[in-house]
BARO-480307 format. One record per residue (C-alpha): residue number from 1; residue in one letter; x, y, z. Coordinates in Angstrom, 2 decimals. Example, Ala and Ser with C-alpha at 12.3 -4.5 7.8 and 13.67 -1.06 7.14 Angstrom:
BEGIN
     k   r         x         y         z
     1   A     12.30     -4.50      7.80
     2   S     13.67     -1.06      7.14
// end
This chain:
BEGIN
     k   r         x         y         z
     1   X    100.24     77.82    127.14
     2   X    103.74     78.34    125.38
     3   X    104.03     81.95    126.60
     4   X    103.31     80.65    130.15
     5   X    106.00     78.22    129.97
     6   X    108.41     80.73    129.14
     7   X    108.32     81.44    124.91
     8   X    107.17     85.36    123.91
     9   X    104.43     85.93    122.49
    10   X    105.69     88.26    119.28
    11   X    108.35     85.37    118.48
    12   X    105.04     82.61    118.49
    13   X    103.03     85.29    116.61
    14   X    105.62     86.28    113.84
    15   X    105.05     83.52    111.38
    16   X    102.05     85.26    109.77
    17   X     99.14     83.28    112.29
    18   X     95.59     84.44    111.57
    19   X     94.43     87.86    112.98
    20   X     91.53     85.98    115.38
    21   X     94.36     83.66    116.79
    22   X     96.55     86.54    117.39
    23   X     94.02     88.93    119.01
    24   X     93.08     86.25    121.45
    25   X     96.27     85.62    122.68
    26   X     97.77     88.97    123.18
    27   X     94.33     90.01    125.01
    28   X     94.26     86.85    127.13
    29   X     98.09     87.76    128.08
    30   X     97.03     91.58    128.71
    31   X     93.89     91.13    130.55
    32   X     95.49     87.83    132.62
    33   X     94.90     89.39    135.99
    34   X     91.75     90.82    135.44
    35   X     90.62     87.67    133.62
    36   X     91.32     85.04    136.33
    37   X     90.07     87.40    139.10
    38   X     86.85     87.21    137.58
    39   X     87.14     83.54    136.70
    40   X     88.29     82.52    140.62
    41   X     85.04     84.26    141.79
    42   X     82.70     81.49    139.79
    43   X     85.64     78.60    139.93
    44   X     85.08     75.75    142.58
    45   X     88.80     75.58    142.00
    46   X     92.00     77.67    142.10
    47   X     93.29     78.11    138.23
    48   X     96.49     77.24    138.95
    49   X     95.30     73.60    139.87
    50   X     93.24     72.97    136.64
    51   X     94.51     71.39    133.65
    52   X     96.66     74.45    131.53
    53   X     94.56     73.29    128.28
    54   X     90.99     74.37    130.55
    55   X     92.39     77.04    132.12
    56   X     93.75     78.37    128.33
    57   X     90.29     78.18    127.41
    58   X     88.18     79.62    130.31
    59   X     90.91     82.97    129.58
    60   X     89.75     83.02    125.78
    61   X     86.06     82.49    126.50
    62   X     85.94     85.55    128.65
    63   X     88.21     87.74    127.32
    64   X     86.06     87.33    124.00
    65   X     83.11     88.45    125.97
    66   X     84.85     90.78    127.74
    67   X     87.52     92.67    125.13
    68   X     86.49     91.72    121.83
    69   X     82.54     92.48    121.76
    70   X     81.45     88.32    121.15
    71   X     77.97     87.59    122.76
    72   X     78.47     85.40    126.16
    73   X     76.19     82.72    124.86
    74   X     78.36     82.33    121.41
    75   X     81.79     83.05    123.52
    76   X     80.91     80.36    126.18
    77   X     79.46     77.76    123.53
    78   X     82.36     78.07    121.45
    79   X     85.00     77.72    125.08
    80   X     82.77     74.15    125.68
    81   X     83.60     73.08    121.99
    82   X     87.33     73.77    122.14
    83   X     87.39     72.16    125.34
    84   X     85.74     68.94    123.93
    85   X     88.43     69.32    121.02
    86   X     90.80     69.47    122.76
    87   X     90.45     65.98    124.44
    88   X     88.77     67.40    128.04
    89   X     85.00     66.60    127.22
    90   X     85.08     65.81    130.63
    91   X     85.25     69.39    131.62
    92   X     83.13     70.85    129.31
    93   X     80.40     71.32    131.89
    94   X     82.77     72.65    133.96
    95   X     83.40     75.27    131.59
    96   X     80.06     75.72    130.73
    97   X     78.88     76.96    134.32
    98   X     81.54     78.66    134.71
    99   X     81.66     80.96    131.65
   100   X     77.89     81.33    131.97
   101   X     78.39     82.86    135.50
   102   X     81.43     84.69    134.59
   103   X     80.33     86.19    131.45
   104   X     77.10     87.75    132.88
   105   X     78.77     89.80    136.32
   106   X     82.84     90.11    135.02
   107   X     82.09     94.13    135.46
   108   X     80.67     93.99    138.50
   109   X     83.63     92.10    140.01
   110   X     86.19     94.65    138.16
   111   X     84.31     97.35    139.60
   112   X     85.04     96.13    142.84
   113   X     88.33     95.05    143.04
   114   X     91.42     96.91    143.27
   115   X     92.42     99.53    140.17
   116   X     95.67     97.02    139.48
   117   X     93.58     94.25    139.35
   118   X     90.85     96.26    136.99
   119   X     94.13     97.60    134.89
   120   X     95.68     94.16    134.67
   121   X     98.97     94.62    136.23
   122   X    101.20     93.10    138.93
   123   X    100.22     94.91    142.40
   124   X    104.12     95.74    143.12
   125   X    104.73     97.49    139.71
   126   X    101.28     99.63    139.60
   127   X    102.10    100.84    143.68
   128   X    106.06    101.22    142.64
   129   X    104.46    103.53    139.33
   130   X    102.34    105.68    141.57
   131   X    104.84    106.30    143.86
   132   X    106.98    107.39    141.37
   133   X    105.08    109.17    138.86
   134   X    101.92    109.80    140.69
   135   X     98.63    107.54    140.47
   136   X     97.02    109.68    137.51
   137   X    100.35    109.30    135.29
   138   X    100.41    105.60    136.55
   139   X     97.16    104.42    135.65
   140   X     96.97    106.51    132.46
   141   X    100.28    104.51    131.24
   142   X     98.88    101.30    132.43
   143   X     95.15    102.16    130.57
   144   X     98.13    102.77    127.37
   145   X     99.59     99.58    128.08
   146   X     95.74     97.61    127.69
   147   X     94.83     99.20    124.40
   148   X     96.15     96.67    120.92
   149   X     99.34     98.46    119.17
   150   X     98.43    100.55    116.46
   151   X    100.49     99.66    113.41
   152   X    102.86    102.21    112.30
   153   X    105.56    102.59    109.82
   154   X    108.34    104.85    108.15
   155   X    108.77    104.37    104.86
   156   X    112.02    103.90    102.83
   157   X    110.79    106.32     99.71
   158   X    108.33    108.39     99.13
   159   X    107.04    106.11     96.12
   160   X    105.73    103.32     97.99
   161   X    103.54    105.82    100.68
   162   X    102.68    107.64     96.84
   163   X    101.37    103.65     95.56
   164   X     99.57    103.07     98.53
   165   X     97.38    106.36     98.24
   166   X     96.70    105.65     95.02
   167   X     94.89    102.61     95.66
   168   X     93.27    104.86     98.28
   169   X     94.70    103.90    100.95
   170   X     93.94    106.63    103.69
   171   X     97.36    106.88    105.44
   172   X     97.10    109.02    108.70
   173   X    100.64    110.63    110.26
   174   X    101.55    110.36    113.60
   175   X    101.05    113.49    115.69
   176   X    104.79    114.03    117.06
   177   X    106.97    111.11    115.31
   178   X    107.89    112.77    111.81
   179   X    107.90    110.49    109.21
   180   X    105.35    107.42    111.07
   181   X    102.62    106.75    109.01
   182   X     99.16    104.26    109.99
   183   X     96.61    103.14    107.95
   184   X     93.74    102.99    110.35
   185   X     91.01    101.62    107.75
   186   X     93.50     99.64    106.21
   187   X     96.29     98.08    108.08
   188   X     96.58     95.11    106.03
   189   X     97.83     97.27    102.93
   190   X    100.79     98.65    104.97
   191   X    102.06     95.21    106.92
   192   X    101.83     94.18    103.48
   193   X    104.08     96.88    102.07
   194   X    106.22     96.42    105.31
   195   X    106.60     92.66    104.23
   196   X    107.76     94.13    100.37
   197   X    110.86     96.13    102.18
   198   X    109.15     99.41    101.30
   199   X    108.62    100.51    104.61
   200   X    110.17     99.42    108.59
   201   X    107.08     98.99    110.72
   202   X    108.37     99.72    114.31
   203   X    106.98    101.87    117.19
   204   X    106.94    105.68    117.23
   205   X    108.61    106.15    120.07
   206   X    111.65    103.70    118.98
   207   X    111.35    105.90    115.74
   208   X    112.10    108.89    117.80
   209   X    115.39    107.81    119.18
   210   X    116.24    107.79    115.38
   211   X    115.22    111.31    115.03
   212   X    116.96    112.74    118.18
   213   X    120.05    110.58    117.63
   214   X    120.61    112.47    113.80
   215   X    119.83    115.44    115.42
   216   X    121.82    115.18    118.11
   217   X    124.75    114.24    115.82
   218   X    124.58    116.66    113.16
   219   X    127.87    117.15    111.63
   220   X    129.56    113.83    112.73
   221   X    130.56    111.80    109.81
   222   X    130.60    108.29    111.79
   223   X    128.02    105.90    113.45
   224   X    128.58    102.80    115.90
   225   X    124.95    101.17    116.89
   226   X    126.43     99.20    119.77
   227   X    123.05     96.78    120.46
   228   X    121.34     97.40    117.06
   229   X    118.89     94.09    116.45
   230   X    116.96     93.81    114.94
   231   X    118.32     96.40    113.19
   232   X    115.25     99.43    112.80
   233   X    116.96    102.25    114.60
   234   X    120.06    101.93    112.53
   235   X    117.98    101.52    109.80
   236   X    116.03    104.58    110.35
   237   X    119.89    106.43    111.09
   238   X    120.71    105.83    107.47
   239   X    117.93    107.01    105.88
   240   X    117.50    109.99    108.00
   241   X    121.45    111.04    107.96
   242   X    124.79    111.13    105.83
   243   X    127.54    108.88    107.40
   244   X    130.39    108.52    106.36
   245   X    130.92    105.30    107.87
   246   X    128.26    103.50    109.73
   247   X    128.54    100.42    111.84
   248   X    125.75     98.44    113.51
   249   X    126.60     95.63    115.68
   250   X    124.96     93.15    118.36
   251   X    125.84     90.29    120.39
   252   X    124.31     87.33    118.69
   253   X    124.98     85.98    115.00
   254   X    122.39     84.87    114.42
   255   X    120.39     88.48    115.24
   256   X    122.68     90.39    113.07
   257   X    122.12     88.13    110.18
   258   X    118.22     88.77    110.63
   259   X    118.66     92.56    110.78
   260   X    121.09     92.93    108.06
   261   X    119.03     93.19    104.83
   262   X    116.85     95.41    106.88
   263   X    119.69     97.77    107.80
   264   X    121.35     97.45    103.98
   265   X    117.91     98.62    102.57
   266   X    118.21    101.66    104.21
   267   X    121.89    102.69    103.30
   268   X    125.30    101.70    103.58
   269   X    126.20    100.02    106.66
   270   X    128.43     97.11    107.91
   271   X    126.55     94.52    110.33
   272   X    128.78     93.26    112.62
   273   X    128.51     90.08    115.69
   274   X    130.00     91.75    118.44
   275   X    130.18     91.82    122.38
   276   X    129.60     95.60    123.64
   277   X    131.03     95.11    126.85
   278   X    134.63     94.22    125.07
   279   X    133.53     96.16    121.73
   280   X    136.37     95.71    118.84
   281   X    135.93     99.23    117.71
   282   X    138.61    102.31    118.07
   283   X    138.34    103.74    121.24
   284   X    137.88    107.28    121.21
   285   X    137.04    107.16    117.23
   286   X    133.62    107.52    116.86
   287   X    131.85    111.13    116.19
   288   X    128.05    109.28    117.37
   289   X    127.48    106.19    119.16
   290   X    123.83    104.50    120.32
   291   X    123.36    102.42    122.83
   292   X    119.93    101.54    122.86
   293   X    120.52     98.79    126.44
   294   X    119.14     95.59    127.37
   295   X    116.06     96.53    130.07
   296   X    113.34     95.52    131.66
   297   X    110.82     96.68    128.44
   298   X    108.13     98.27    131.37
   299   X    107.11    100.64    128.27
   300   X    106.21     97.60    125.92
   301   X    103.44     96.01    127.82
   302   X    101.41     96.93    124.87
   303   X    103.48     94.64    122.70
   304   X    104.87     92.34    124.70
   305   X    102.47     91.73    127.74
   306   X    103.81     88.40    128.75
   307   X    107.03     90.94    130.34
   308   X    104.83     92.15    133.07
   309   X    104.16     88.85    134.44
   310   X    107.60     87.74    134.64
   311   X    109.48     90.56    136.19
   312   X    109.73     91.39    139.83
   313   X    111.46     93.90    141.68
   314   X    114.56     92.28    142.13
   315   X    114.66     92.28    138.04
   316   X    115.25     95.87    137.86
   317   X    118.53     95.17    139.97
   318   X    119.95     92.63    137.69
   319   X    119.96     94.35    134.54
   320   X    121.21     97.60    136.17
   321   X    124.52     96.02    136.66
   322   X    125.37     95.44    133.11
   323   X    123.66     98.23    131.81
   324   X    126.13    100.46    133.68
   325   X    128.99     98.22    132.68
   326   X    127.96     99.01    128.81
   327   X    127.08    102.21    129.62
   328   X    131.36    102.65    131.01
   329   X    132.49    100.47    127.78
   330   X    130.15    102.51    125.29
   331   X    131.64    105.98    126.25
   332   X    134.96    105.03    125.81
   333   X    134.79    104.92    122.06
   334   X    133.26    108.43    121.74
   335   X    135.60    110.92    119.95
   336   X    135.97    114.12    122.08
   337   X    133.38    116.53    120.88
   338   X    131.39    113.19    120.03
   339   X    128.22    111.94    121.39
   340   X    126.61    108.78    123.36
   341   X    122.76    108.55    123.01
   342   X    121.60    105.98    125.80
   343   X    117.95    104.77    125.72
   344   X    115.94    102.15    127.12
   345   X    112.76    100.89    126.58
   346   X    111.69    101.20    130.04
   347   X    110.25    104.07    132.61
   348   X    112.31    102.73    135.90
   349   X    114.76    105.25    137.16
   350   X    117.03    102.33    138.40
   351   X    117.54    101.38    134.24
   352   X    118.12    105.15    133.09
   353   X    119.05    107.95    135.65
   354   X    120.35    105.48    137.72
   355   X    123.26    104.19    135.17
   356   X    124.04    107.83    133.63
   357   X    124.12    110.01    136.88
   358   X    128.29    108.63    137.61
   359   X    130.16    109.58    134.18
   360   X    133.67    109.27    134.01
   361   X    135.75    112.47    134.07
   362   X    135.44    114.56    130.70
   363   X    131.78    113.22    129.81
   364   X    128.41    115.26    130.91
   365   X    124.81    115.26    130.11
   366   X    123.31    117.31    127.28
   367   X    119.97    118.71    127.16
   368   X    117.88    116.96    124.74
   369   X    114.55    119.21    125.25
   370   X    115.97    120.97    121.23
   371   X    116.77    117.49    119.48
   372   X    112.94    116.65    120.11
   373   X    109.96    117.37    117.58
   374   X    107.02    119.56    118.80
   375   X    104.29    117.70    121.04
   376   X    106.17    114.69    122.03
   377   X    104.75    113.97    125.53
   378   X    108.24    113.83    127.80
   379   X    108.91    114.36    131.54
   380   X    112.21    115.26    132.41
   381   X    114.40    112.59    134.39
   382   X    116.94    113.50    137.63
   383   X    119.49    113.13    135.27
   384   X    118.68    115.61    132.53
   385   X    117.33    112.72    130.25
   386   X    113.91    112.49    128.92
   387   X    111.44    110.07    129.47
   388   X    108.44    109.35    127.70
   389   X    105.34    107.34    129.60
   390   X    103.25    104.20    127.80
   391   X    100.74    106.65    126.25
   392   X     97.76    106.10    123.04
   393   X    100.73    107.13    120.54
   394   X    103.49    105.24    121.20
   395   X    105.57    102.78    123.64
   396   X    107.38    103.84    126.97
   397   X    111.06    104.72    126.61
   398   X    114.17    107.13    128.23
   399   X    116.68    108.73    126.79
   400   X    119.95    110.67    128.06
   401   X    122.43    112.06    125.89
   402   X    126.31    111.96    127.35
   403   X    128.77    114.88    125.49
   404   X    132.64    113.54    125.87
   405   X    134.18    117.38    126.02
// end
């Protein structure tokens, strides 16, 4: 009910909640769509008129049955209970008949209805995906964008992977994102060692901008993260490279102060509250700079599925203007010979192609295709960038890299 009045779910979720609560909500928010068209099928009323407490609890008593494996007859007893808890006896039968309907034929109504409707997302973005990448590509990044986010982690030594094995702890590595680690039988063990500092949990693909930024950079001896909270690229930057100086700023105060021991863990590095669109840096002084932009987040359904509801097509428009404004204030600080990685976490061309394709004079594109590790699943972009589709490994994202000559 929070989420749907405009809070995110991953803020909501971060104080530690228990695992049932948490897998409920973030499958109610992925499966909305599919949920409620099953749900208006055996619903004398539309959802949107019923009180948001019922309607809260018709989502969870399906998506139990339908997601998480819980009998219908335990799912839709348990929905009539919380409903009665919850101050709305009066609708408990209500809920009752329809959960008992709902429960028994929700595949049969998936099967017929529309594949954005069976996939769970808005009918706008899944025909804007196909049209761009092609149906196949666009349904197997939505099917990506259904499935819970694996857990993984880089750690910050090699002696806290080393404890964790010896209390036989079967760590698994990722299959193209050196250095990402999960603990499929065991996840608990290594959020808990993520909670100790010893390791950075954070999303293979966001580790890989890490990787392609140091190896993009080799040889310069400075760093400016222009839009660093909350803080785990830069982090991942120190360990991974050998700066002389290394800077890692973002708008907000209060962000920078959350990402700071994070970043500090990893190496040496001042955290600073600043405004990339008037940065107080040197212009023209810095050998590397990242600017990992403000987006839409279309690759982090999987993580943050509350995003997919809220954006529209106009959405895309209003972030592209001041992501090509930071884009024209983040180049001006590179040093010539320097480098500008620029990365989003989203697939739309508007967001990525669309803001690097008019450099100013002395800047061009640079093939990333040898900065990347073997197997990572990329398409190229119009642009000469990379971009790499919601897939089972890892999040959406696109990068460019910009060479000042």
């Amino acid at each position: 009910m929070r989420v749907e009045e405009g809070a995110f779910s991953s803020r909501l979720l971060a104080g530690g909640e228990a695992p049932a609560a948490r897998v409920r909500v973030l499958e109610v928010l992925r499966s909305k769509r599919a949920l409620d068209a099953v749900l208006e099928k055996y619903s004398r009323r539309k959802l949107r008129k019923l009180d948001a407490e019922i309607r809260a609890v018709l989502r969870i008593g399906l998506v139990e049955t339908m997601n998480l494996d819980v009998p219908p007859a335990i799912a839709t007893d348990g929905a009539v209970h919380l409903s009665r808890r919850l101050g709305k006896a009066s609708a408990s039968g209500m809920v009752n008949a329809v959960l008992r309907r709902a429960s028994s034929a929700w595949k049969a109504v998936l099967e017929s209805s529309p594949i954005d409707v069976r996939l769970s997302h808005p009918e706008w973005l899944y025909r804007r995906w196909a049209e761009q990448l092609g149906q196949e590509r666009a349904e197997g990044a939505m099917a990506s964008a259904q499935e819970p986010a694996v857990t993984w982690a880089w750690f910050l030594d090699d002696d806290a992977r080393r404890r964790l094995r010896d209390h036989e702890v079967d760590l698994e590595p990722h299959p193209w994102c050196p250095g990402a680690w999960s603990a499929p039988h065991d996840a608990a063990s290594l959020v808990k060692t993520v909670s100790d500092g010893a390791a950075y949990a954070q999303d293979p693909s966001s580790q890989l901008v890490s990787h392609v930024a140091t190896s993009l950079s080799k040889g310069a001896t400075d760093c400016l993260d222009l839009c660093a909270a909350p803080g785990g690229k830069a982090a991942l930057m120190l360990s991974l490279g050998e700066w002389k100086s290394a800077v890692a700023a973002d708008l907000r105060l209060n962000r920078v102060r959350l990402m700071r021991p994070q970043v500090k863990r990893a190496g040496t590095c001042a955290t600073v509250a600043a405004d990339a669109l008037r940065p107080p840096f040197a212009p023209g002084g810095w050998d590397f700079v990242l600017l990992d932009a403000p987006c839409t987040g279309t690759g982090t359904f999987r993580r943050h599925p509350e995003l997919k509801w809220r954006l529209d097509p106009e959405s895309v428009i209003t972030l592209v203007l001041r992501q090509r404004d930071l884009l024209a204030s983040a180049v001006q600080l590179v040093a010539p010979g320097g480098a500008l990685l620029y990365t989003t976490c989203s697939i739309e061309p508007e967001e990525n192609e669309g803001v690097v394709r008019d450099l100013p004079a002395g800047f061009e594109i640079e093939n990333l295709e040898p900065h990347l590790p073997p197997g990572v699943p990329w398409l190229p972009t119009a642009a000469g960038g990379i971009r790499i589709l919601p897939n089972p490994h890892g999040d959406g994202f696109t990068m460019h890299a910009v060479r000042r000559r």
